[in-house]
NUMINU-238039 format. One line per 10 residues: number of its first residue (from 1); their letters; for each residue x, y, z of C-alpha. Coordinates in steps of 0.5 Angstrom, whole numbers. Each point is the difference from the previous one (the first is absolute). Layout:
BEGIN
NUM = a = X/Y/Z  ... .
***
This chain:
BEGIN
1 = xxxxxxxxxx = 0/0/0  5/4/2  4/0/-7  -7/0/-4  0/8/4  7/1/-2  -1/-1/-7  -8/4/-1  5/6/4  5/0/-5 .
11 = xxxxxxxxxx = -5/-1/-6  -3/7/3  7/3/0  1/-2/-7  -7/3/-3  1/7/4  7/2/-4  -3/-3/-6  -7/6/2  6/5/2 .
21 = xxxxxxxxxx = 3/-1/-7  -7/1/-3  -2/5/4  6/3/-3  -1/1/-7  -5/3/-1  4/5/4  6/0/-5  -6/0/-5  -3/6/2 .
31 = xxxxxxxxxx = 7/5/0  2/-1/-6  -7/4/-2  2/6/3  6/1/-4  -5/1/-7  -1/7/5  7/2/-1  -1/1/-8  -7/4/1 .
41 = xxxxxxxxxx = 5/7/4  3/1/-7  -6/0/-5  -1/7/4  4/3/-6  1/7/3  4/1/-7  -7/0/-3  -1/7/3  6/3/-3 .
51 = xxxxxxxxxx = -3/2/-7  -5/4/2  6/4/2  1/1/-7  -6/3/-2  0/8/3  6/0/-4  -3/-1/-6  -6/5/2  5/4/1 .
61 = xxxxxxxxxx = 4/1/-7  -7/1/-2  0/8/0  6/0/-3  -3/1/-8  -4/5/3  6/5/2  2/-1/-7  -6/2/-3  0/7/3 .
71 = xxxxxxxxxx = 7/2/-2  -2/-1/-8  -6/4/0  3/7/0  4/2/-6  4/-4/-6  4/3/-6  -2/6/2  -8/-1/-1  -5/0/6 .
81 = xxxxxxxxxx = -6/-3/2  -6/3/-2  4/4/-6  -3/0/-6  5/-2/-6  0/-1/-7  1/-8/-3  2/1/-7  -4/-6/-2  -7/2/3 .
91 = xxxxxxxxxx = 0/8/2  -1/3/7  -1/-5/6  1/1/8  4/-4/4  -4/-3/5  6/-3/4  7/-2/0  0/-8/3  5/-5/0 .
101 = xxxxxxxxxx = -2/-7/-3  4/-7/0  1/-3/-7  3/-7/-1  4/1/6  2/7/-1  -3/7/3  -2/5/-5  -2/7/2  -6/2/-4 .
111 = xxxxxxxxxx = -4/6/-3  -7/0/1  -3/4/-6  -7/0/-1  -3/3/-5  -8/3/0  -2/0/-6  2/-6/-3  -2/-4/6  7/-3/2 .
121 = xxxxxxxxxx = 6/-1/4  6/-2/-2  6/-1/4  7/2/-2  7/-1/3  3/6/3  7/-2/-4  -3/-1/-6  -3/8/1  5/2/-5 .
131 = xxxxxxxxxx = 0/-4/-5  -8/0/-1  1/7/-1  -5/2/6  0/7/1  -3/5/4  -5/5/-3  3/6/-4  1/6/4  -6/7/-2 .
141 = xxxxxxxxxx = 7/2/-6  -1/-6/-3  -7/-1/0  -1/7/-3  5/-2/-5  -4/-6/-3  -6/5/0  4/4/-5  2/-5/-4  -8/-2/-2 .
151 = xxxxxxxxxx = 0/7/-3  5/-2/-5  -1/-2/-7  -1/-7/0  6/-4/-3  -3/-6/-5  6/-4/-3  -1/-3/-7  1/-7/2  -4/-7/1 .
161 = xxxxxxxxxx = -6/1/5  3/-6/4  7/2/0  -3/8/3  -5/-4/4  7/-3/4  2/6/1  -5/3/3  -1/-7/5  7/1/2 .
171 = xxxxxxxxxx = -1/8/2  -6/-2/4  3/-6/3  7/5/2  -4/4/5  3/7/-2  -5/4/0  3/5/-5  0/-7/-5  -8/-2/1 .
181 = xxxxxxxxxx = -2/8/-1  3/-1/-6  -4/-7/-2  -6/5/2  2/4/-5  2/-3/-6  -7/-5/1  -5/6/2  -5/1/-6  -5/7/1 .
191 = xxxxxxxxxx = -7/-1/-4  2/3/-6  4/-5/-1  1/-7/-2  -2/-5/5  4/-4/4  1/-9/-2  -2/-5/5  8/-1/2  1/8/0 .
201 = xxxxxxxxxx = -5/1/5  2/-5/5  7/3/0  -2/6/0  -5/-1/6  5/-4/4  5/6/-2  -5/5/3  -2/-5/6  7/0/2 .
211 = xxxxxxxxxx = 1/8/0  -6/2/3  1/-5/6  6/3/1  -1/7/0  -7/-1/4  5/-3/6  5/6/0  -5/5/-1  -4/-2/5 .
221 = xxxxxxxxxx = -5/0/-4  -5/-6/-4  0/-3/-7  -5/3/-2  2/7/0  7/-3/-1  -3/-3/-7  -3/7/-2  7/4/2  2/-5/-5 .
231 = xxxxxxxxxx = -5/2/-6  1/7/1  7/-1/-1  -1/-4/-6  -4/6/-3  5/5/0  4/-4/-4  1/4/-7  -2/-6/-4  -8/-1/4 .
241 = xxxxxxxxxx = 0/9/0  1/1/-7  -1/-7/-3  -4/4/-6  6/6/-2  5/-6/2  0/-4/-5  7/-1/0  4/-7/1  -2/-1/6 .
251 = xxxxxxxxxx = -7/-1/-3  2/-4/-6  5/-5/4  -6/-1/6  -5/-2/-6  5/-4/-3  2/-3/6  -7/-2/2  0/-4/-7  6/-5/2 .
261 = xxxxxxxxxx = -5/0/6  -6/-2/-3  5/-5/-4  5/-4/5  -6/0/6  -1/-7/-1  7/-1/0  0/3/7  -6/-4/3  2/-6/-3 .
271 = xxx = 8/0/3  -4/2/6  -5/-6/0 .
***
């Protein structure tokens, strides 16, 4: 009996390190779950935060192009905003503005020009002022003396109408006052004599359009009692006054002149077409 006891005793030894060690590992099971805890403390990127830092200095550089803006609306070339000008390709126009553009890259300072009657806004180059021949408008002196070129005789060449007719272009294109009088001159037709054809009419108005704009803005006056200016002047030339007595040949080269006319307009309005 005594060693059926002994044995029973030693079993129950056996089986309780054998729970200890069970009992154990679940303990060392659950330690290990802890150390996935440690990973999570550095997704907290506080780098994160750190771009935002960058966007005050983007907002900052914003107003930067504004400063620029202001220095170019001044003046340029010696014109200034407001100012009226004269673009020899469209007569008397004003400038709006002086205002600087980014083109393919490049920064260009730019003439603003608006030109009432036509409806339109051209901008310009203030480095290529010269070269378009912009100028600024003719000074009291010389406007009087377009004024008195339109009292001369007129001057009709004995040459192709299409070869005049360019002529005439290129003088109401050059912008000088004194050379689109001339045109004024040379195409103004009175009563008494022959009327003008379609090709002359439009240069003749075209010619009359440019010279009246220009001298209305420098007079300060409006187009319309510039035009009338104009055909009072027209009227004292010696060939309208004595149109009857003179009979000479300057009469006889217009009347001849107005023949080619007739002749060669086709040829003009098709080179035109």
């Amino acid at each position: 009996m005594p060693n059926k006891t002994a044995k029973t005793a030693a079993k129950a030894t056996v089986s309780k390190p054998a729970a200890a060690k069970s009992a154990a590992k679940p303990a060392a099971v659950k330690a290990p779950a802890a150390k996935p805890a440690a990973p999570k403390a550095p997704v907290a990127a506080a780098p994160a935060k750190a771009p935002v830092a960058a966007k005050p200095a983007v907002k900052a550089a914003a107003p930067a192009p504004k400063v620029e803006e202001k220095k170019v609306v001044t003046q340029r070339q010696g014109f200034k905003a407001n100012e009226f000008v004269v673009y020899p390709a469209h007569g008397v126009g004003q400038i709006l503005a002086i205002e600087e553009q980014e083109i393919a890259g490049a920064k260009l300072e730019l003439f603003v020009i608006n030109f009432i009657k036509d409806k339109m806004t051209l901008r310009v180059p203030t480095a290529k002022v010269a070269n378009v021949g912009m100028r600024k408008l003719s000074d009291p002196a010389l406007v009087k003396k377009a004024l008195e070129t339109l009292k001369g005789r007129a001057r009709v060449k004995r040459t192709m109408w299409s070869r005049r007719a360019q002529e005439y272009e290129a003088k109401i294109n050059s912008g000088d006052i004194v050379a689109i009088a001339e045109v004024v001159r040379d195409l103004y037709r009175s009563e008494s004599q022959p009327e003008q054809s379609y090709s002359e009419r439009q240069l003749y108005e075209a010619a009359l359009d440019r010279l009246s704009r220009e001298i209305a803005v420098v007079q300060h006056s409006t187009e319309t009692e510039a035009v009338k200016e104009i055909e009072a002047q027209l009227a004292k030339s010696p060939r309208r006054t004595n149109a009857k007595t003179e009979a000479g040949e300057g009469d006889a080269d217009a009347e001849g002149d107005a023949d080619d006319t007739d002749g060669d307009d086709t040829t003009v309005a098709d080179e035109a077409a």
